[in-house]
C-alpha positions as CSV (number, residue, x, y, z in Angstrom):
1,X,57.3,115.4,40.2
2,X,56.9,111.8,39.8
3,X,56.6,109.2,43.4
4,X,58.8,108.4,45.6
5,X,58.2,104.9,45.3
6,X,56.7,103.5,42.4
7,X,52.7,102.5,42.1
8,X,54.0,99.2,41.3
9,X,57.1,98.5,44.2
10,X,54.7,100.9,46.5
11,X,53.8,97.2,48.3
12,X,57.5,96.2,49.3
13,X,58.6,99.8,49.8
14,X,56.1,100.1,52.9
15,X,58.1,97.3,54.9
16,X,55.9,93.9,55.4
17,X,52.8,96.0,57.7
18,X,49.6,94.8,57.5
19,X,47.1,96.6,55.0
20,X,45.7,100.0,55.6
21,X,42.9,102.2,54.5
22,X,44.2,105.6,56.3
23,X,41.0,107.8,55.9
24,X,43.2,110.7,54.2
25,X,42.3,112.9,51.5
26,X,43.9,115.1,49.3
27,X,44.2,118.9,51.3
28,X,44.0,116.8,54.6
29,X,46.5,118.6,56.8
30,X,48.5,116.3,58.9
31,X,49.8,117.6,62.1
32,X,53.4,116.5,63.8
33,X,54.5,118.3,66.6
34,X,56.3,120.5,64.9
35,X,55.4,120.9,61.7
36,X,51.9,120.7,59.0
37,X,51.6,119.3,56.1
38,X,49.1,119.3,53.4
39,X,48.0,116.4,51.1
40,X,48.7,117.5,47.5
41,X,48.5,113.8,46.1
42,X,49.0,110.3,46.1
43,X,51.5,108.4,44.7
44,X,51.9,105.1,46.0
45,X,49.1,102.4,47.4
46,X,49.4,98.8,47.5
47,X,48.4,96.1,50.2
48,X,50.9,97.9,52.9
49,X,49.6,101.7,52.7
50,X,49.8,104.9,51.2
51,X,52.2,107.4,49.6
52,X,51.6,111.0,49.7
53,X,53.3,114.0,48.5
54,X,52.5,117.0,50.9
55,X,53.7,120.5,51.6
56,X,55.3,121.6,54.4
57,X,52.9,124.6,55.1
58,X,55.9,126.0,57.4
59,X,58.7,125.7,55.3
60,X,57.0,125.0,52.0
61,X,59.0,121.8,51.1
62,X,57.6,119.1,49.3
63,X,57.7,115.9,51.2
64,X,56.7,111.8,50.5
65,X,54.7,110.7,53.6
66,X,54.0,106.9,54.6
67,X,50.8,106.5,55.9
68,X,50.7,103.4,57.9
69,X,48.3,101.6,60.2
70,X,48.6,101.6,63.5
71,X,47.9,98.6,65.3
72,X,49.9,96.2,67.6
73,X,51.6,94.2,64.5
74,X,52.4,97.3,62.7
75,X,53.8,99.5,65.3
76,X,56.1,96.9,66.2
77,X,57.5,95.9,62.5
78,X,57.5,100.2,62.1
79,X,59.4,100.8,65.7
80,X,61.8,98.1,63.9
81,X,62.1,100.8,60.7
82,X,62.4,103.8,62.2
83,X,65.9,102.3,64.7
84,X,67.5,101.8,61.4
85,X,66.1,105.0,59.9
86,X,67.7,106.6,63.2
87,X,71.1,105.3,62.9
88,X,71.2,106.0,59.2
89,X,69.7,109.6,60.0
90,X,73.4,110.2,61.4
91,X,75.3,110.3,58.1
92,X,75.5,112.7,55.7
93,X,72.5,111.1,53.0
94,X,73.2,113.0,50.2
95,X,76.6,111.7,50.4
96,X,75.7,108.7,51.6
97,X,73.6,108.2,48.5
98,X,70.6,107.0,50.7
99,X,67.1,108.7,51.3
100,X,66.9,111.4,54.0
101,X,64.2,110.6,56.6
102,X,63.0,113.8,58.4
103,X,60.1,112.4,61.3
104,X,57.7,110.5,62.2
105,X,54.7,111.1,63.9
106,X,50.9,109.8,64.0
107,X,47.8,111.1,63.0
108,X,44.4,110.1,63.5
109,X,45.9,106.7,64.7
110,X,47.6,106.3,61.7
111,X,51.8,106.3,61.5
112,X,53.5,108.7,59.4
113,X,57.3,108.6,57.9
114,X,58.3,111.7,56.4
115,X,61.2,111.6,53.7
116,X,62.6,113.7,50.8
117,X,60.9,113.3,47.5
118,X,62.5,111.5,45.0
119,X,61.8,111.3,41.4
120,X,61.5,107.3,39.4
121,X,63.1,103.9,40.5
122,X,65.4,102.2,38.0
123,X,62.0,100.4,36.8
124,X,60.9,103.8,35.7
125,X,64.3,104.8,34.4
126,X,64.5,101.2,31.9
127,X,60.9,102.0,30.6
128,X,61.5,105.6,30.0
129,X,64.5,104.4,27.7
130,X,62.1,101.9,26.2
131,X,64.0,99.2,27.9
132,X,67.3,99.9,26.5
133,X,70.6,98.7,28.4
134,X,72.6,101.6,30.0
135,X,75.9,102.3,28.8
136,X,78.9,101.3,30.9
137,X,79.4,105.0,31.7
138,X,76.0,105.3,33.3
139,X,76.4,101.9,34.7
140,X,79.9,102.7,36.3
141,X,78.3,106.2,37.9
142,X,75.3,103.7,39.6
143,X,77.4,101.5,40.7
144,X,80.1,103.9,42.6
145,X,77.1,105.6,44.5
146,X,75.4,102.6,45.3
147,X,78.7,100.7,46.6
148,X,79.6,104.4,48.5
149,X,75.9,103.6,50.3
150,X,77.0,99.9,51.3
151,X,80.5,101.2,52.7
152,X,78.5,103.8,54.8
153,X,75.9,101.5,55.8
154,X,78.4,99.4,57.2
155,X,80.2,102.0,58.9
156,X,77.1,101.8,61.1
157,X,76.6,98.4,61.2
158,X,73.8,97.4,59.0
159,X,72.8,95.8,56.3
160,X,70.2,96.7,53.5
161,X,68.9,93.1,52.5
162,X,66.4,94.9,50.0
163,X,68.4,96.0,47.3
164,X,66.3,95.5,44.4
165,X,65.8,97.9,41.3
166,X,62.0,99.6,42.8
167,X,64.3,100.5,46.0
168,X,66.8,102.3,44.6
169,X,65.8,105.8,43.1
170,X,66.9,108.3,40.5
171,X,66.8,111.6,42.8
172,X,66.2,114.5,39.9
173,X,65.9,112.9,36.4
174,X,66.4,116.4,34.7
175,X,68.9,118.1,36.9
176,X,70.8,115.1,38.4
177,X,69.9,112.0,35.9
178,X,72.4,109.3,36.9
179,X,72.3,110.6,40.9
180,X,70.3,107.9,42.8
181,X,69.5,107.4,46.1
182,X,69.0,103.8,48.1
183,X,65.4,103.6,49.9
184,X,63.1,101.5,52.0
185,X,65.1,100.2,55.6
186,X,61.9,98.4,56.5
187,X,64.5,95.1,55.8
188,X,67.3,96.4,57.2
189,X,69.1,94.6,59.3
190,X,71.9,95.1,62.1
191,X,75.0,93.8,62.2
192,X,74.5,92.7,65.7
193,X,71.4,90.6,64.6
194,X,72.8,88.6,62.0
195,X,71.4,84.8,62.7
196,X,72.1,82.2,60.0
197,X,68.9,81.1,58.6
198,X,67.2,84.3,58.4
199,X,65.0,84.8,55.3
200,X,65.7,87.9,53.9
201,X,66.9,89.5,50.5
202,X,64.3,89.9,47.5
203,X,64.2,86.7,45.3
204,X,66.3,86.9,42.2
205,X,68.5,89.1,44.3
206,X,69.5,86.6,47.4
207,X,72.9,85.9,47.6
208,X,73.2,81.7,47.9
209,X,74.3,82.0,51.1
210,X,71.1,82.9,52.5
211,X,69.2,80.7,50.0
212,X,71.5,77.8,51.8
213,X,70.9,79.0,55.0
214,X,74.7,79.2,55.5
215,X,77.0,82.3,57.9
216,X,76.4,85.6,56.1
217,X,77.9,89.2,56.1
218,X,77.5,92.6,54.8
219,X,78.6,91.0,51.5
220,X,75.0,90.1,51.0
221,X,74.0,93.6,49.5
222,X,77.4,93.7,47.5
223,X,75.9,90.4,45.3
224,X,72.3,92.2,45.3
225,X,74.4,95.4,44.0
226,X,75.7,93.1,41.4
227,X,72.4,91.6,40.1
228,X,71.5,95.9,39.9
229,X,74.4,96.3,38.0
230,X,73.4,93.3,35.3
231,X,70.1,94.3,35.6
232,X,71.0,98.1,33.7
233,X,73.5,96.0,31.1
234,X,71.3,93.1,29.3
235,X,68.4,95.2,30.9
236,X,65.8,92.9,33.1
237,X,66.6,90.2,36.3
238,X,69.9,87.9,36.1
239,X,68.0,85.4,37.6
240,X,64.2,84.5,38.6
241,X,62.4,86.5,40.8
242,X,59.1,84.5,40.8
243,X,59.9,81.4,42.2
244,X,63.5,80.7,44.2
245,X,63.6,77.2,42.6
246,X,64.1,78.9,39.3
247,X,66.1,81.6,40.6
248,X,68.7,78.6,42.0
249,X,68.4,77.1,38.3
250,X,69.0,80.1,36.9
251,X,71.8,81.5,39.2
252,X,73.6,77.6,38.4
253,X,73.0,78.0,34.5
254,X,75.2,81.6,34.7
255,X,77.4,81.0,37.4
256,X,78.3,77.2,37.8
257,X,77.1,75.3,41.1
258,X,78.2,76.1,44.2
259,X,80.7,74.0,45.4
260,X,79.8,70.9,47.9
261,X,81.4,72.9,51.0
262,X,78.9,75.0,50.7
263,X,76.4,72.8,50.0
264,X,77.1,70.5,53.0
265,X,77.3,73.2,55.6
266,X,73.8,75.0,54.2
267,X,71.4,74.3,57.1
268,X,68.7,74.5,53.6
269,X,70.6,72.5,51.2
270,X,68.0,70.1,51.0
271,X,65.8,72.1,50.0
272,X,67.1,72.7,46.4
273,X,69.8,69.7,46.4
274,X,70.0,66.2,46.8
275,X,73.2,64.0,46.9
276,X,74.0,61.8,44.1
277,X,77.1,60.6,44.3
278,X,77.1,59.7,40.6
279,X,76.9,62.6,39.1
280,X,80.3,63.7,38.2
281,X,83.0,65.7,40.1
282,X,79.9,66.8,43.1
283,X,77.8,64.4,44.8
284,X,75.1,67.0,45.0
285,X,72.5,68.1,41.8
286,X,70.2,70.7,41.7
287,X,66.7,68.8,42.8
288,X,64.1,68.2,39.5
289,X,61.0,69.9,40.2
290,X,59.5,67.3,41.5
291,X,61.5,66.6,44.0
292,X,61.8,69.8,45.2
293,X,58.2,70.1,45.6
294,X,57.9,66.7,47.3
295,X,60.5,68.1,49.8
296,X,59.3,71.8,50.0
297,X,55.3,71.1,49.2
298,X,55.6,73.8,47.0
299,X,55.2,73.3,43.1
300,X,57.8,75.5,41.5
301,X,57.1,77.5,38.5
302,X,57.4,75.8,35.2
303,X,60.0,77.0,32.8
304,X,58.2,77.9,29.6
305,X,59.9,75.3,26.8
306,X,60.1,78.3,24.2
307,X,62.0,80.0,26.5
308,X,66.2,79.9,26.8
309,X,67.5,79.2,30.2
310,X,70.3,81.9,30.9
311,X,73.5,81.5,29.9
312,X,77.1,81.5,31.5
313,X,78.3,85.4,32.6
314,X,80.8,85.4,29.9
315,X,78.1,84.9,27.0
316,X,75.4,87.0,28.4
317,X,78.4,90.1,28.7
318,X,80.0,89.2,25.0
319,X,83.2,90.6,24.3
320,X,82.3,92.3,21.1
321,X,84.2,92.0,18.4
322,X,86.6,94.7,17.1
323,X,85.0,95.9,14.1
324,X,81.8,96.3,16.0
325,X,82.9,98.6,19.0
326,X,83.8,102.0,20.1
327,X,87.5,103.1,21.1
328,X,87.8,101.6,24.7
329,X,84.9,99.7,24.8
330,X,86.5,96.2,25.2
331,X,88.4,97.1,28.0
332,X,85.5,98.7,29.7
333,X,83.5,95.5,28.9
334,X,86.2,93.2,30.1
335,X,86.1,95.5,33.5
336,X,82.6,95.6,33.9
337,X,82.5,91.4,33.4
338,X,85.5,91.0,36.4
339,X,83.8,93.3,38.6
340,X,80.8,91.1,38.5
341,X,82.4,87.9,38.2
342,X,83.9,89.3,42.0
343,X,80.7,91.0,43.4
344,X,78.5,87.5,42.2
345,X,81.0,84.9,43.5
346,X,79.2,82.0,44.8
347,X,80.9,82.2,48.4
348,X,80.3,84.9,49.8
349,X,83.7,84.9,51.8
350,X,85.6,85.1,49.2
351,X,82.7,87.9,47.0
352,X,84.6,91.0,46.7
353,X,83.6,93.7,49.6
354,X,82.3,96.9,48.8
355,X,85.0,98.9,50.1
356,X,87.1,96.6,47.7
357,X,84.7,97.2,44.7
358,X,85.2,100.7,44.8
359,X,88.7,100.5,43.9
360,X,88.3,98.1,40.9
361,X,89.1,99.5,37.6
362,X,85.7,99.3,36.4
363,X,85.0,101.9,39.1
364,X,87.7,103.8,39.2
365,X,88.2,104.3,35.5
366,X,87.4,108.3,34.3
367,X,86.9,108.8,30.6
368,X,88.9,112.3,29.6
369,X,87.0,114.0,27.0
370,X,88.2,113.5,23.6
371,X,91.4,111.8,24.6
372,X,89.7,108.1,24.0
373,X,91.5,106.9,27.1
374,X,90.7,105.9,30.8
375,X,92.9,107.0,33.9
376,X,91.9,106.3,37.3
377,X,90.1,108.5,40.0
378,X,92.1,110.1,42.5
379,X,91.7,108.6,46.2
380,X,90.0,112.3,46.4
381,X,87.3,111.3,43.5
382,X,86.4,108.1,44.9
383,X,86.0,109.4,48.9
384,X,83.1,109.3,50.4
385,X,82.5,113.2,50.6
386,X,83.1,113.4,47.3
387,X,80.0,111.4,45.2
388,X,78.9,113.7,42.3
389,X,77.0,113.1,39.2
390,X,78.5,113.8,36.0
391,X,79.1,117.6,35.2
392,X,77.2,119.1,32.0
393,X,80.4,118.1,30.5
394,X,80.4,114.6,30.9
395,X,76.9,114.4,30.6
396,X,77.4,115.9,27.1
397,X,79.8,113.4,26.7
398,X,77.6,110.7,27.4
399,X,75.4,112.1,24.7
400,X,78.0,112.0,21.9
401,X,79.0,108.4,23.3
402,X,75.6,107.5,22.6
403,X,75.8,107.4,18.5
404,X,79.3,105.8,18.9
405,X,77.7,102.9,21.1
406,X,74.8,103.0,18.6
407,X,76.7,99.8,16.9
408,X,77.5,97.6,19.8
409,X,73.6,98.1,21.3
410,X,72.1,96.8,18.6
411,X,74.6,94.1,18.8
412,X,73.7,93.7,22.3
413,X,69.8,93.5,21.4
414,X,70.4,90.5,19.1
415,X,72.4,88.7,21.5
416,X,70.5,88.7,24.4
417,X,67.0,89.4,23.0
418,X,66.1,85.5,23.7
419,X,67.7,85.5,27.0
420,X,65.4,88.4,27.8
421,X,62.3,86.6,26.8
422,X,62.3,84.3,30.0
423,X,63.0,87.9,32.5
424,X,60.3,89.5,34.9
């Protein structure tokens, strides 16, 4: 069974702790209070710790440990963890679509996490396909379970502020391939801590209004969901995630500037803007690099010249033309391009919520077998005790729907294979 976090997001799945060299070896039993586990292997090391997969010698499970430090700094970023693994321990995770966290205990001076094993991230799951785009279908099915987790989460007041593609995991890739799970609450934040200003959210996946440094809400993660969801389509980042100078370019290239409202209230609009009056309908402009690094002493990363900037939403999601697509494909696309045209609005105010999302037609449209048409899920399908994975019929049917897509994908590869070129 492959990691629970991936060798290469190990480092920001291990929640900003210090580095550790926890003098465990595999067949090292680790001792809780309740329970033993044996080392079978590693999976996961970076700068923060360790990942192991061990057996429950009690009840024979398979776990993922976290092996972390444990030293003043550490214990007091982990005590942060596990409060949000506590009052996400409450719901019912498999529904939830988030991971379930069993204990924590410490060994040897060393803290442990204990969670379920899960299988790849959606890293994994792109370079398995060779890096070929999802279909809409699979799309729609990652979407619904990862907008069910944000509803949830906010049932108990918090917010992700990680949601990147090496925290979100597929839980069985043979007997459950589009089921996935959200991980890694090291981030998370609670509703009742919410200060404008804070840094938080991956870059590439920050919604502007933390970038600005202007009020924010839950409607944070439903912009990061977004970036997930173009991430699977074109597949690679919407926007930068190497330098958040580019990532601003980038986000202003596909979605237009924000507008000077926003601007003028960010408390770090100086930062990326500067007001010039002569412009044309703002008086702001995105800084030149120069003058961002004069303002930020930070030299942002060049944009290679070969290289296309992104383009607007509505040319990076083509409407393909008749000839070229599948029976119901252009309405699906046309969905799939509101739904993120909602979930990516520049305000977050006015950004669809998740709760909202979820009854969108891109969601809440069900292809019936061999009819060619879409009818919407029952309030039933779309409840939050009710998340399941295709059955073996419709994962069949997303087989056969493969060949009939087979047209529009290489479509897709020619139109956004230079766009590509400039992604992480």
């Amino acid at each position: 069974m492959s990691s629970w976090t991936s060798s290469e997001s190990s480092a920001s799945s291990v929640s900003s702790m210090k580095v550790t060299r926890p003098e465990v070896k595999i067949g090292k039993v680790l001792y809780s209070k309740s329970n033993a586990y044996s080392v079978l292997e590693f999976i996961g090391e970076g700068c923060y710790g360790k990942v192991a997969v061990c057996k429950n010698l009690d009840t024979s499970e398979t776990v993922a440990i976290k092996i972390l430090k444990n030293d003043a700094a550490v214990k007091q970023d982990t005590e942060k963890e596990l409060s949000m693994l506590k009052m996400v321990s409450v719901l019912d995770v498999d529904n939830a679509n988030v991971v379930k966290f069993f204990e924590q205990f410490e060994h040897e001076g060393n803290i442990c996490l204990v969670f379920e094993v899960l299988d790849c991230d959606l890293i994994n799951l792109l370079e398995e396909r060779q890096r070929q785009p999802l279909s809409l279908d699979e799309i729609r099915v990652i979407a619904h379970q990862l907008l069910v987790a944000l509803v949830t989460l906010k049932s108990v007041g918090i917010l992700h502020t990680d949601i990147k593609p090496d925290n979100i995991m597929i839980v069985n890739r043979k007997e459950q391939p589009l089921k996935v799970k959200l991980i890694d609450f090291g981030n998370a934040l609670p509703a009742s801590k919410i200060k404008q200003g804070l840094e938080i959210q991956p870059v590439g996946y920050r919604a502007p209004e933390i970038t600005l440094g202007l009020p924010y809400n839950e409607n944070i993660d439903v912009w990061s969901v977004g970036c997930i969801m173009a991430f699977l389509f074109l597949p690679g980042n919407l926007f930068a995630v190497n330098c958040e100078y580019q990532m601003m370019k980038h986000i202003i290239c596909v979605l237009g500037q924000p507008d000077d409202h926003l601007l003028h209230a960010g408390k770090y609009t100086e930062n990326y803007f500067t007001e010039d009056k002569e412009v044309g309908a703002s008086q702001y402009r995105l800084k030149t690099p120069e003058e961002f690094e004069a303002a930020n002493n930070e030299k942002p990363k060049k944009q290679d010249c070969c290289r296309e900037l992104p383009k607007p939403l509505e040319d990076l999601i083509q409407l393909p033309l008749e000839e070229e697509i599948a029976e119901g494909e252009l309405e699906k696309r046309k969905a799939f391009l509101d739904l993120l045209k909602q979930m990516l609005h520049l305000d977050g105010r006015r950004r669809i919520s998740a709760s909202q999302a979820l009854q969108h037609p891109f969601i809440t449209m069900a292809h019936q077998a061999g009819s060619g048409s879409w009818s919407p899920l029952t309030k039933k399908d779309v409840s939050l005790d009710q998340q399941r994975t295709p059955s073996s019929d419709a994962k069949a049917d997303f087989e056969s729907n493969k060949s009939m897509l087979k047209r529009i994908r290489k479509f897709l590869r020619r139109v956004t294979t230079a766009f590509y070129r400039i992604l992480d």
